[in-house]
GUMAR-994427 format. One record per residue (C-alpha): residue in one letter; x, y, z; chain; residue number from 1. Coordinates in Angstrom, 3 decimals, m for minus. Layout:
<pts>
(A, (X, Y, Z), A, NUM)
...
</pts>
This chain:
<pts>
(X, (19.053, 80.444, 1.112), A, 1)
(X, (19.916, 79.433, m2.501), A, 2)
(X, (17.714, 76.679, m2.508), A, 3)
(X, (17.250, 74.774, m6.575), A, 4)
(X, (15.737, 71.780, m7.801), A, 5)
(X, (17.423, 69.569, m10.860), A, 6)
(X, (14.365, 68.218, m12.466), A, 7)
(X, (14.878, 65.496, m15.314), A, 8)
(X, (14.275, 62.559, m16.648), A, 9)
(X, (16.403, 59.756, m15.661), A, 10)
(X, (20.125, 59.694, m17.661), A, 11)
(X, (19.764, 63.242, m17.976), A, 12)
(X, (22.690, 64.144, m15.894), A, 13)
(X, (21.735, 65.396, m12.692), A, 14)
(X, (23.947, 63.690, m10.995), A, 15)
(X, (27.006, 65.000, m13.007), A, 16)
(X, (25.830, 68.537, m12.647), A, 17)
(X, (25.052, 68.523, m9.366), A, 18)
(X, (28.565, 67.971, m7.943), A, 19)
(X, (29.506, 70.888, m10.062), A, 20)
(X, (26.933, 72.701, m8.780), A, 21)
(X, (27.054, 72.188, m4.811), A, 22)
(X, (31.176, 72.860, m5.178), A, 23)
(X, (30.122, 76.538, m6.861), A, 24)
(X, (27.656, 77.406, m4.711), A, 25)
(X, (28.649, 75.516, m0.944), A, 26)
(X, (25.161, 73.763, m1.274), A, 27)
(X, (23.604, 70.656, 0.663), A, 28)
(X, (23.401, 67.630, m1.515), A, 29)
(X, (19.858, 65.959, m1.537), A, 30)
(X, (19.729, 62.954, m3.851), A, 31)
(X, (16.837, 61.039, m3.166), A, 32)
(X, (17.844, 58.152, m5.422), A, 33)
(X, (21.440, 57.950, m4.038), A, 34)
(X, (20.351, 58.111, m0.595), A, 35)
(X, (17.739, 55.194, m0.998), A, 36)
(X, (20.674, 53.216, m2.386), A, 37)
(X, (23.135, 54.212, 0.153), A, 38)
(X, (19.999, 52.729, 2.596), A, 39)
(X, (19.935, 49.891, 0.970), A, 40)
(X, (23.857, 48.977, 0.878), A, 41)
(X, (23.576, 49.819, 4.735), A, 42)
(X, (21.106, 47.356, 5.340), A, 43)
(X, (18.908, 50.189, 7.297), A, 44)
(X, (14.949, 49.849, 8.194), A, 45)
(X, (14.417, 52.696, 5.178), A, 46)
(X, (16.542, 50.876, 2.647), A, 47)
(X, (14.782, 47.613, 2.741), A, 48)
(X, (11.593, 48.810, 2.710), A, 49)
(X, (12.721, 50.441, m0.403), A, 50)
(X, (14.581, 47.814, m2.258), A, 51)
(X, (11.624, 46.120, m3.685), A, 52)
(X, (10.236, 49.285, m5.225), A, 53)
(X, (13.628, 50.451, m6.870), A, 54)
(X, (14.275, 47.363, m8.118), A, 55)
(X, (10.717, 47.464, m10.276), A, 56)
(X, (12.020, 50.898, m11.122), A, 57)
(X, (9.307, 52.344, m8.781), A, 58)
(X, (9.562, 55.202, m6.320), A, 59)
(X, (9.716, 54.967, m2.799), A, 60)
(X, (7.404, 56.443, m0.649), A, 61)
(X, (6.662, 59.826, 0.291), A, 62)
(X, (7.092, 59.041, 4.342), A, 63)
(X, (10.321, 57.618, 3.346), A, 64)
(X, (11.706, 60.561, 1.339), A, 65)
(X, (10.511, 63.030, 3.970), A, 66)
(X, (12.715, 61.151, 6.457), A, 67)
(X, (15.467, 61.017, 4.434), A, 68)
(X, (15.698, 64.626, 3.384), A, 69)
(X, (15.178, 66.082, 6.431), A, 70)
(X, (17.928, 64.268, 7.888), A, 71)
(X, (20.723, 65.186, 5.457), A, 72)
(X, (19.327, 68.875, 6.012), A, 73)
(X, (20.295, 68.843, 9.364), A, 74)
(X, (23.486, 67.436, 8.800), A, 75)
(X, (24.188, 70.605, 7.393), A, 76)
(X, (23.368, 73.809, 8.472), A, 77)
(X, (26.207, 75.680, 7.567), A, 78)
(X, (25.580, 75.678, 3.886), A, 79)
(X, (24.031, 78.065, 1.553), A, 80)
(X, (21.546, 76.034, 0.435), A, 81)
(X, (19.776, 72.667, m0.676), A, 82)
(X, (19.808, 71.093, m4.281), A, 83)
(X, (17.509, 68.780, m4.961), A, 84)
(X, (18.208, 66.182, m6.976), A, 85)
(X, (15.362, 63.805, m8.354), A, 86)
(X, (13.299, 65.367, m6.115), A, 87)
(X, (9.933, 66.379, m5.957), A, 88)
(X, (9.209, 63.564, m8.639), A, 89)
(X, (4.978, 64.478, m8.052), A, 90)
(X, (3.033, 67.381, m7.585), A, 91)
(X, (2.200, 65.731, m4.036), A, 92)
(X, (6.051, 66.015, m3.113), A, 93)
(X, (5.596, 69.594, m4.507), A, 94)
(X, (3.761, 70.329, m2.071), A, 95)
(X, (5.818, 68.592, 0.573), A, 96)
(X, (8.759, 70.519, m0.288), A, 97)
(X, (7.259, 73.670, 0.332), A, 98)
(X, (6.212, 72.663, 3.453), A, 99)
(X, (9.549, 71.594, 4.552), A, 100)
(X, (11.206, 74.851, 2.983), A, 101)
(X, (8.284, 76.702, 4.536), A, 102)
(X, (9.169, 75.347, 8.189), A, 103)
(X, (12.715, 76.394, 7.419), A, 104)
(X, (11.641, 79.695, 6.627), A, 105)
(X, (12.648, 79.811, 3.132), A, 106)
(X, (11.710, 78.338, m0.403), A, 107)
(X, (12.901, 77.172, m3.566), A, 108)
(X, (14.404, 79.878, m5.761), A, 109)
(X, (14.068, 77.816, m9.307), A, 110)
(X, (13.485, 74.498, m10.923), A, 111)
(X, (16.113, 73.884, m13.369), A, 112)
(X, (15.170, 71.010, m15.897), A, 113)
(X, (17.516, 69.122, m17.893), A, 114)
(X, (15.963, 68.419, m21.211), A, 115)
(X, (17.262, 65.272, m23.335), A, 116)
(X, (15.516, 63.675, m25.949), A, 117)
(X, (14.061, 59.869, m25.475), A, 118)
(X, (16.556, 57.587, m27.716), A, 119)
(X, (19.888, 59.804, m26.057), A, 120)
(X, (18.421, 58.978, m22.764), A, 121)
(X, (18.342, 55.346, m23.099), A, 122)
(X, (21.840, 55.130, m25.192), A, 123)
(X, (23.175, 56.606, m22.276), A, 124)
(X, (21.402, 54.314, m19.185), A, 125)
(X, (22.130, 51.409, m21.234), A, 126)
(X, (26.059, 52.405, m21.697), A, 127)
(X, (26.150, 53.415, m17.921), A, 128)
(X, (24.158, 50.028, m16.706), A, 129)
(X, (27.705, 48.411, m18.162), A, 130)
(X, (29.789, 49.654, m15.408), A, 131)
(X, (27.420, 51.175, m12.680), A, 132)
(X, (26.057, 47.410, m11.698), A, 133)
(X, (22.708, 49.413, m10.816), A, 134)
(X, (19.770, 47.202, m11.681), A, 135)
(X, (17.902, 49.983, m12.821), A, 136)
(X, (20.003, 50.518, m15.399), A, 137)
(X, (18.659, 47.348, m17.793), A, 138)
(X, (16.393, 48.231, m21.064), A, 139)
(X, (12.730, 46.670, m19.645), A, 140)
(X, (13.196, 48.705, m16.042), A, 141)
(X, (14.677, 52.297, m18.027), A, 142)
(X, (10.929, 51.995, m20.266), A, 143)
(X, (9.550, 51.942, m16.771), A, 144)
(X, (11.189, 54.490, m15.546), A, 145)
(X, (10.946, 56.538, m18.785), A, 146)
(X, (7.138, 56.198, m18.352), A, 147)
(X, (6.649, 56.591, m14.461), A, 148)
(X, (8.822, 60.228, m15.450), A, 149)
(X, (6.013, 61.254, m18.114), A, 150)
(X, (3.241, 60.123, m16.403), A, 151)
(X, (4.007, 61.273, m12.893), A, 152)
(X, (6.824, 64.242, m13.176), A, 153)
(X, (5.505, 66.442, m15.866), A, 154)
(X, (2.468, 68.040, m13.920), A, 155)
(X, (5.357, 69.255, m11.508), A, 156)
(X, (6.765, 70.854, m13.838), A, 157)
(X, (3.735, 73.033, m14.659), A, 158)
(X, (3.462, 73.349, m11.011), A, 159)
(X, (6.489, 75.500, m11.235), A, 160)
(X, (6.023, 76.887, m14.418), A, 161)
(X, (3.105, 78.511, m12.909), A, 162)
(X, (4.764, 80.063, m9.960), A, 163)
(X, (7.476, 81.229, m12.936), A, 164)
(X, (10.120, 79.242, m11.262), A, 165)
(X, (10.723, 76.598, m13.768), A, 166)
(X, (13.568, 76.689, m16.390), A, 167)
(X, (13.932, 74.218, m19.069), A, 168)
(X, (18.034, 73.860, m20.311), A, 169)
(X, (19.271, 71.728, m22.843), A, 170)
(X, (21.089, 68.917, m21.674), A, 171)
(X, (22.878, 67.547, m24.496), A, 172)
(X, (26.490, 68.418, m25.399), A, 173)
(X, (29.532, 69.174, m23.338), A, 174)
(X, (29.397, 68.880, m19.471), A, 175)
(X, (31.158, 72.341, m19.352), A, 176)
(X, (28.466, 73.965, m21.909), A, 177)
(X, (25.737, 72.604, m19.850), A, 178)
(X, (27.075, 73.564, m16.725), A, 179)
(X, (27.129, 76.980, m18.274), A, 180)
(X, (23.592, 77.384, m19.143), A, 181)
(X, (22.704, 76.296, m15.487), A, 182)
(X, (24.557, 78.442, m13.660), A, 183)
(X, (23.636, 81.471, m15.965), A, 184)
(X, (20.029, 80.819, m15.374), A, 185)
(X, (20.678, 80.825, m11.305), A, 186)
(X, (23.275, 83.446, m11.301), A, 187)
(X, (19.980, 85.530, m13.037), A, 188)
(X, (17.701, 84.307, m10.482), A, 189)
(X, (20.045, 85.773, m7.961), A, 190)
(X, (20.008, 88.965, m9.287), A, 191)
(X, (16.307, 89.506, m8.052), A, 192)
(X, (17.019, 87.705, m4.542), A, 193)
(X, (16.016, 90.519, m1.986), A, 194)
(X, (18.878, 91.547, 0.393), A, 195)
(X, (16.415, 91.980, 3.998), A, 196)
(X, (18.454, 93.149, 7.221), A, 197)
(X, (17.550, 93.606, 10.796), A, 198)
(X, (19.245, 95.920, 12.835), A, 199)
(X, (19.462, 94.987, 16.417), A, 200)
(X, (20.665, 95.964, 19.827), A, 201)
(X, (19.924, 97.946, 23.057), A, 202)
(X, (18.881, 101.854, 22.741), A, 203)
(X, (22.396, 103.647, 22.787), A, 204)
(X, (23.632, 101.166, 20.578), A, 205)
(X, (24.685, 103.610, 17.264), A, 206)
(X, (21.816, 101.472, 15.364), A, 207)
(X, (20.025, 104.565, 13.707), A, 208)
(X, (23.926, 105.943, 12.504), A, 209)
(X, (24.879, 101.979, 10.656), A, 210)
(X, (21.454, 101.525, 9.949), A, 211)
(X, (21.553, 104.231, 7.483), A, 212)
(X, (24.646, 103.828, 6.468), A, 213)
(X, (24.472, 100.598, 5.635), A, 214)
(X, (21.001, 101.714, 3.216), A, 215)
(X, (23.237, 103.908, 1.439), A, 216)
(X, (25.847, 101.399, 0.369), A, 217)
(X, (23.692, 98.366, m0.172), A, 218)
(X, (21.112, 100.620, m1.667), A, 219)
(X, (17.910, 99.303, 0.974), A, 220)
(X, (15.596, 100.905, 2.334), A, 221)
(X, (15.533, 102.231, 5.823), A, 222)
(X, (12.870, 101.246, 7.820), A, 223)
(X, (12.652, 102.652, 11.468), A, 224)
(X, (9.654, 102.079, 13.169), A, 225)
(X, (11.000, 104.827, 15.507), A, 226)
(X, (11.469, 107.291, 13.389), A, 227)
(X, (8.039, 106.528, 11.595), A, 228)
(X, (6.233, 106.893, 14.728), A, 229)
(X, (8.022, 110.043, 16.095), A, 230)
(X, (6.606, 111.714, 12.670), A, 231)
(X, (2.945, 110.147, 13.345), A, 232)
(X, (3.683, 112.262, 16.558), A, 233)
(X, (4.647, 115.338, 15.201), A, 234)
(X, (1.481, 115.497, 12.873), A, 235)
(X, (m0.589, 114.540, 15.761), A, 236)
(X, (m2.084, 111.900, 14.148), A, 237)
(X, (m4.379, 109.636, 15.748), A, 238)
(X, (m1.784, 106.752, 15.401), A, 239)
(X, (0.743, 109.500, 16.925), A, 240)
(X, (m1.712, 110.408, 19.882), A, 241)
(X, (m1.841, 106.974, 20.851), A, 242)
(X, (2.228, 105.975, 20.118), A, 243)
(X, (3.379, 109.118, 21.973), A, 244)
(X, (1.919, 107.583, 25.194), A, 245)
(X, (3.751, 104.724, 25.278), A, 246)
(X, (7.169, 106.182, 23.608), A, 247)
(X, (7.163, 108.773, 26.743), A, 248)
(X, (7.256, 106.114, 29.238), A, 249)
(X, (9.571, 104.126, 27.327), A, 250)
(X, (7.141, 101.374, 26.214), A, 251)
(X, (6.862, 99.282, 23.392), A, 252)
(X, (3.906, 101.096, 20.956), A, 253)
(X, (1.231, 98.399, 20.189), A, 254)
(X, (1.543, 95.710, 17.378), A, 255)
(X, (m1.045, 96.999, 15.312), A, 256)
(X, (0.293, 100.524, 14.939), A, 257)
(X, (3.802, 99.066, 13.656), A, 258)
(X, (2.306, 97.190, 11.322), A, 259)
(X, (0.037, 99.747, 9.356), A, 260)
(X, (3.107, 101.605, 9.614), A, 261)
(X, (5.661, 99.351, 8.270), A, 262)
(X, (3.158, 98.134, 5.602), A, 263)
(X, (2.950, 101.749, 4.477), A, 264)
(X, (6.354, 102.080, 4.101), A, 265)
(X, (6.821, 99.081, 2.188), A, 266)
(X, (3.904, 99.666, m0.413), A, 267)
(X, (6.147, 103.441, m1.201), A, 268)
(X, (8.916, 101.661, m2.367), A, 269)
(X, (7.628, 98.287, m4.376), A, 270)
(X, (11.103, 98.448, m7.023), A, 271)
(X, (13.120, 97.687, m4.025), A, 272)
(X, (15.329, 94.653, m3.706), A, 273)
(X, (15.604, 94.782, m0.188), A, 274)
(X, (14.634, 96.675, 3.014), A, 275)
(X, (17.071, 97.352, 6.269), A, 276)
(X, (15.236, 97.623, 9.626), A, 277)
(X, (16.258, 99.614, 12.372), A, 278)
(X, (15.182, 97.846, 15.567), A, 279)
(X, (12.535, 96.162, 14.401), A, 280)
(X, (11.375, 93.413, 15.567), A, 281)
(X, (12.272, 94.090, 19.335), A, 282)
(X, (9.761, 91.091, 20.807), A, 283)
(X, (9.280, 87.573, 19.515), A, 284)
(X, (5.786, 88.311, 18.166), A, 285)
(X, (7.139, 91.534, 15.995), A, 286)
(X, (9.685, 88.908, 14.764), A, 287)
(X, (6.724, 86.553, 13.651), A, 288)
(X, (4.363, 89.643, 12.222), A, 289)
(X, (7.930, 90.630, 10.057), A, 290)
(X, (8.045, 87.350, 8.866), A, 291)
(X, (4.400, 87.694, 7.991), A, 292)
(X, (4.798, 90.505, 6.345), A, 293)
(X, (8.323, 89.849, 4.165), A, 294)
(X, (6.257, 86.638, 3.098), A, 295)
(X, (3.514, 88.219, 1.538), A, 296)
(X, (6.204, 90.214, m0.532), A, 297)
(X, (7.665, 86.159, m1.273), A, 298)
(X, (11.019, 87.060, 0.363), A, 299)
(X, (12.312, 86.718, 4.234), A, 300)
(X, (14.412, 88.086, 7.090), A, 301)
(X, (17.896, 87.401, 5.075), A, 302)
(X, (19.773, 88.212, 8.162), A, 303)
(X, (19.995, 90.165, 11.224), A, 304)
(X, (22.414, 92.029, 12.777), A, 305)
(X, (22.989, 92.614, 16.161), A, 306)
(X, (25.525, 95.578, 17.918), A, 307)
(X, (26.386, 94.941, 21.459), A, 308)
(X, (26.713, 97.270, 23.813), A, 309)
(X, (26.877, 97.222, 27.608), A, 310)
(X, (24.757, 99.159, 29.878), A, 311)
(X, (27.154, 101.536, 31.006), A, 312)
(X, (28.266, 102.493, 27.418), A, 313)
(X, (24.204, 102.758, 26.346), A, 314)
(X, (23.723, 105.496, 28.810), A, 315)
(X, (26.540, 107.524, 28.047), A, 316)
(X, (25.365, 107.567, 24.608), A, 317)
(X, (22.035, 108.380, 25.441), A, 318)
(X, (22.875, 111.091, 28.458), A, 319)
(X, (24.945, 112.849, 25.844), A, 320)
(X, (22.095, 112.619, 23.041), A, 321)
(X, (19.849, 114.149, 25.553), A, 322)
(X, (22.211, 117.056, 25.556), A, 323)
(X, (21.697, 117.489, 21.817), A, 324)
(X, (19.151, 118.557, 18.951), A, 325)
(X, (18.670, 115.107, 18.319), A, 326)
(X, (17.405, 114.593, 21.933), A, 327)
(X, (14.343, 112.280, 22.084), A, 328)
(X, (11.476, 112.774, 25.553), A, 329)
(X, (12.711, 109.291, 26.979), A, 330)
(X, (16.375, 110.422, 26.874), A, 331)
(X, (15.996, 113.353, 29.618), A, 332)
(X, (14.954, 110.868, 31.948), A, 333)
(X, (17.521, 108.482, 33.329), A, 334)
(X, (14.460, 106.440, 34.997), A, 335)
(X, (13.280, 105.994, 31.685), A, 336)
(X, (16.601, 105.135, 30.120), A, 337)
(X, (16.671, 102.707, 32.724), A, 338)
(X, (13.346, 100.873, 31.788), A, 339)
(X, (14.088, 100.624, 28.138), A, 340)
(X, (17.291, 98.994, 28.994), A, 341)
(X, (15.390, 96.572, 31.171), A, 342)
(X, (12.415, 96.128, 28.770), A, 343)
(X, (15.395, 95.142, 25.576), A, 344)
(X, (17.432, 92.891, 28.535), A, 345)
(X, (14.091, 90.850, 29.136), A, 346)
(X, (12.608, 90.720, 25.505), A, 347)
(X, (15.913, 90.838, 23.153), A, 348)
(X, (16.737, 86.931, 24.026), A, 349)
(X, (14.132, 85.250, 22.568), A, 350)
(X, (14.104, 87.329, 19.195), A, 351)
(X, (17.716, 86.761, 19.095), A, 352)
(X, (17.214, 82.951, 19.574), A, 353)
(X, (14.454, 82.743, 16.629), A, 354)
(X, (16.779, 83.640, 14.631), A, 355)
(X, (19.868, 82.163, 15.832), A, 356)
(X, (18.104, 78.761, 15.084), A, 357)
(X, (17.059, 80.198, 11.445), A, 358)
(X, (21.562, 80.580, 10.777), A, 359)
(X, (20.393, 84.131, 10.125), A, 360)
(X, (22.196, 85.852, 13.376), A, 361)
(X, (25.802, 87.855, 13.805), A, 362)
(X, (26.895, 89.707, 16.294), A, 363)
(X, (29.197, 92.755, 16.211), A, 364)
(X, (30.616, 95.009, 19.181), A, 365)
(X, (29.052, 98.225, 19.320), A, 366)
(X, (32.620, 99.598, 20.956), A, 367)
(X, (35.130, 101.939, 18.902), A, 368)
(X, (34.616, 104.275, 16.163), A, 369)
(X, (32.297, 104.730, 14.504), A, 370)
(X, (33.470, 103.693, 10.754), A, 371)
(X, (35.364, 100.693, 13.094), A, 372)
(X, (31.963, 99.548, 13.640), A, 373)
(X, (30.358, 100.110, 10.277), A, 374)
(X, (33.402, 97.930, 8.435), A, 375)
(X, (32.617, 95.154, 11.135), A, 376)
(X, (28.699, 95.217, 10.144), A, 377)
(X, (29.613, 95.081, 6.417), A, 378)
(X, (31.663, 91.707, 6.339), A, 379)
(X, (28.340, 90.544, 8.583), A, 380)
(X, (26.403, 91.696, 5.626), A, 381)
(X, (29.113, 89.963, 3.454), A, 382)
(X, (28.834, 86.853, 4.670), A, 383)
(X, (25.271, 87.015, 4.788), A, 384)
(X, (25.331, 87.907, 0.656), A, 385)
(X, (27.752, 84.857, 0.342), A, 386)
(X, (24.616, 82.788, 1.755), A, 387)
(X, (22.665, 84.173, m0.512), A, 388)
(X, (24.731, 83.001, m3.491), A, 389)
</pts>
């Protein structure tokens, strides 16, 4: 998710920028301030208890905020995003942001501050207080405010600088040349935003074919947890000792061996900008120990992918695999085939679920051709890149 916070001081023009802004980039609106007041002018529980403090030029609560915020989330989960406006205003809400981020399993890609110097911020409060009828807007409660910013906001801003996330831009002149810096700062940031896809579906499904193919043209990395473990195998490793056990029969090889695996894997290629992985995670825990480990590299699960296939097609494919060099030991069983069917039919519902409730989930028929299948999976991955930006 593009998620990006407009830090300021107040008449700096967040408000202004942020329409252009969500339009751009199909982002959810968060204005604290604006919220509060549309509270207020409702007449809800939330808006009085905030009146008083707004009117003194104060800032509501934190338990208020939180409310608020989370609300107008979920009144949106079809966009690419959140920007922040006015919002976190303390290092406390800092850290209540990336909680709330955290629980949506994302984070906030850059602070972008509006800079404006002291005597143009008050010209242009005092010039807006004509015609707003906003009773912050009067010279004794804009010193206030002026000095709650300093006093309170700063220290977020080195709480961002230090996580190399905040980005000071001039705020005076045109709206257009503003608007301009902004968006070349974020359109920058995007430019390092990882590109993380999991390939789903039962065996027999063609994922091994589109998973590759789909490294090659979005330049990722191909992670297959089966492939890495057939190669443990056949250098009789212990790991591969222990794996072929469970592959023969069809099982799922423990946690711990994925991981050192996958881990591995990940530390050979640290330039990369994103990783594809072939069905991986296949159980709600391996979906959990993926987000684990994505996290550590400060990036996510951007989407995953899922090809559907029924049972009847799924042994076909695998029967006829069985007849080729590319055979696997649990294709020349059809008991086994059976199981592994059985074993994805119980488990794949609940990983598809965690992230179905993240937005991160498409679906695509595994049926037709080949490249018929592959051009379905890349407008998926499209539309997933157009959530990204």
């Amino acid at each position: 998710m593009l998620n990006i916070a407009l830090f300021g001081p107040p008449g700096a023009g967040k408000g202004t920028q942020s329409k252009y802004l969500i339009e751009k980039y199909n982002l959810t609106y968060i204005a604290t301030g604006d919220i509060l007041r549309q509270e207020i002018a409702e007449g809800t529980p939330l808006g009085m208890e905030a009146k008083d403090i707004i009117d003194k030029g104060g800032l509501a609560s934190d338990e208020i905020i939180v409310q608020i915020i989370e609300n107008r989330i979920l009144m949106n989960p079809d966009a690419n995003g959140i920007l922040f406006d006015g919002f976190p205003r303390t290092v406390v809400q800092a850290y209540i942001l990336e909680g709330l981020l955290l629980k949506m399993n994302t984070s906030l890609m850059c602070m972008l501050s509006l800079e404006v110097p002291r005597e143009e911020l008050i010209r242009r409060m005092l010039e807006r207080g004509k015609t707003s009828g906003r009773s912050d807007d009067r010279e004794d409660v804009i010193d206030f405010r002026l000095q709650e910013y300093e006093n309170k906001t700063i220290p977020v801003a080195q709480f961002y600088n230090e996580k190399k996330k905040f980005y000071p831009i001039n705020g005076v002149g045109k709206l257009d040349d503003v608007y301009k810096r902004l968006t070349k700062v974020i359109e920058k940031n995007l430019e390092n935003v990882w590109l993380n896809i999991v390939l789903f579906g039962p065996p027999g499904a063609g994922k091994g074919t589109q998973a590759k193919l789909l490294a090659e043209k979005y330049n990722l990395i191909y992670i297959s947890t089966g492939e890495l473990l057939r190669n443990e195998i056949a250098l009789d490793t212990e790991m591969g000792k222990i794996a072929k056990i469970y592959m023969d029969k069809g099982d799922i090889v423990p946690d711990e061996i994925a991981i050192r695996l996958i881990e591995a894997k990940i530390k050979m290629n640290p330039n990369t900008k994103g990783f594809i992985f072939k069905g991986y995670p296949s159980t709600i825990v391996q979906a959990y120990i993926l987000d684990g480990l994505l996290r550590r590299l400060g990036t996510s699960v951007t989407g995953m992918l899922e090809i559907t296939s029924t049972t009847l097609q799924s042994m076909k494919r695998l029967s006829a695999r069985a007849k080729t060099e590319k055979a696997r030991n649990y294709d020349l069983d059809p008991e086994i085939i059976i199981h592994r069917l059985e074993v994805y039919e119980k488990k794949a519902p609940k990983v598809a679920e965690y992230f179905q409730k993240q937005n991160k989930f498409y679906s695509v028929s595994g049926e037709g051709e080949e490249n018929n299948v592959f051009e379905k999976l890349c407008k998926s991955v499209e539309n997933i890149k157009k959530k990204l930006r």
